[in-house]
N, C-alpha and C positions, 0 to 999 in steps of 0.2 A: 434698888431693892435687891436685897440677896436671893442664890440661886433656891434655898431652904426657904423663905417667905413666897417666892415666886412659884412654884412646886406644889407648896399648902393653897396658897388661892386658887392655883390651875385647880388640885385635888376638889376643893369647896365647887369650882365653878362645874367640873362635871360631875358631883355630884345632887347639885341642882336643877342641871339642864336632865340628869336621868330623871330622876323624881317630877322633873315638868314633862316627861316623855321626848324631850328636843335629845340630839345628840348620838341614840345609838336606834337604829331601824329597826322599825317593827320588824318580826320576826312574818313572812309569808310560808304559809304551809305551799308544798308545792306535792309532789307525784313522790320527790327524791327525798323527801323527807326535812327533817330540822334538827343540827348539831348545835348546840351551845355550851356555856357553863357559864358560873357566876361565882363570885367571892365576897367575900367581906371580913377586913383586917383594922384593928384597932391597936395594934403595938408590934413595930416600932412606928408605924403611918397608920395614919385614916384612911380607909381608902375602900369603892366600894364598885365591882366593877360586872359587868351583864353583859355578853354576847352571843346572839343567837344568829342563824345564818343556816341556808339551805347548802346543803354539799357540793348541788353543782356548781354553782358560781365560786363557790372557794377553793373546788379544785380544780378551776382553772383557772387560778394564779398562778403567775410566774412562781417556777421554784424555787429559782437560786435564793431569794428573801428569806421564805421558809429554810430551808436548807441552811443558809447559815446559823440561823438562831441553833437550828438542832444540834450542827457541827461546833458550836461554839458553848453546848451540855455535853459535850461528848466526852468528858473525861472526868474523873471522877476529882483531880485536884478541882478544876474549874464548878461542879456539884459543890465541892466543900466550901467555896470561896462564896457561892452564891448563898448556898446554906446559913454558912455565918453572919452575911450579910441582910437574910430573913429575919435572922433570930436577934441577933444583936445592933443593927443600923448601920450607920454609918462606921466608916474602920479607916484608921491605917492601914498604909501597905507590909511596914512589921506587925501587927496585928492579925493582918490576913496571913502575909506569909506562915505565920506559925501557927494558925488556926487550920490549914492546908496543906502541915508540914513538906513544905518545898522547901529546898536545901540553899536555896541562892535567889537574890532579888532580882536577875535574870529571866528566872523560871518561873517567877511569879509575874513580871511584867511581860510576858509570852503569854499565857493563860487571859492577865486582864486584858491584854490589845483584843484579843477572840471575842472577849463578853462585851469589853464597849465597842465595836466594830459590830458586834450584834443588835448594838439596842437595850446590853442587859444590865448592863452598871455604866456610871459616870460619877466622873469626880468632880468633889465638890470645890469649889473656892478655898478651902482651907488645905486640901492634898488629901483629903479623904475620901474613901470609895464606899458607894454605894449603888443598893438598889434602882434603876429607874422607876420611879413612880409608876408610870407606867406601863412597865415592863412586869411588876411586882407580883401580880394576880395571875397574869399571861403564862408567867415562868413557873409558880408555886401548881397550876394548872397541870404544867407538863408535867413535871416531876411526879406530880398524881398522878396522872394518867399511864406515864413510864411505871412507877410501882405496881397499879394495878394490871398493866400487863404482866408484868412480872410476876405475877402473884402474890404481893407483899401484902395486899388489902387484906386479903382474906380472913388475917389471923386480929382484924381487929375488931373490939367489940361493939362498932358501928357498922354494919356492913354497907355498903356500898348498895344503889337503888339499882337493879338491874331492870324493873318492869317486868 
């Protein structure tokens, strides 16, 4: 079975196991409150994903985990590579490189080691890079969240639910 078939069934299987309620914890109200978010992506993947979780307990995970994924968004060549990887699917590595314009294939296999050493892309059987599946919500997540700190939400004509 290819890594692309195997990926779609994982994808199918939890989005089954969500819809059966198996797979991801209820969310318990606690004292400290309840952070989540959710997605849902139909191009270039299916994909449909729910995480709720009380603060305490998640921030006391280990950091160095977290800390890499962030370390490994920290540059805005590595944002473009993921970006494009969002928008368009799977890529060549000359397709990323010039989509990220980095000057040498060097400089762009420095940036992917970061991202797959994260969790955030992996290549396919073919020598193509992409998105992890499951990395794909997680990451499209921060990046929102990164804007909205930054102020970038504000100017669109959805505004963000603040409560």
């Amino acid at each position: 079975m290819d890594a692309e078939l195997a990926d779609r069934i994982a994808a199918l299987e939890a989005r089954v196991a969500a819809l059966e309620g198996q797979g991801q914890p209820e969310p318990v109200a606690s004292p400290g409150g309840l952070v989540g978010y959710h997605g849902e992506l139909t191009d270039p993947l299916e994909l449909n994903w729910a995480i709720n979780v009380t603060p305490g307990p998640m921030l006391a995970f280990a950091d160095g985990p977290r800390v890499e994924v962030l370390a490994a968004l920290s540059s805005t060549a590595r944002v473009a590579l993921v970006r494009t990887l969002a928008e368009k699917g799977a890529q060549t590595a000359p397709a990323l490189q010039e989509a990220a314009e980095l000057g040498s294939p060097g400089q762009l296999y420095h940036h992917l080691k970061a991202l797959t050493g994260a969790g955030i892309v992996e290549q396919d059987k073919r020598g193509s890079y992409r998105l992890k599946p499951t990395a794909t919500i997680p990451v499209l997540v921060l990046l929102t969240a990164a804007s909205d700190v930054a102020g970038q939400l504000k100017n669109l004509s959805v505004r963000p639910d603040r409560g």
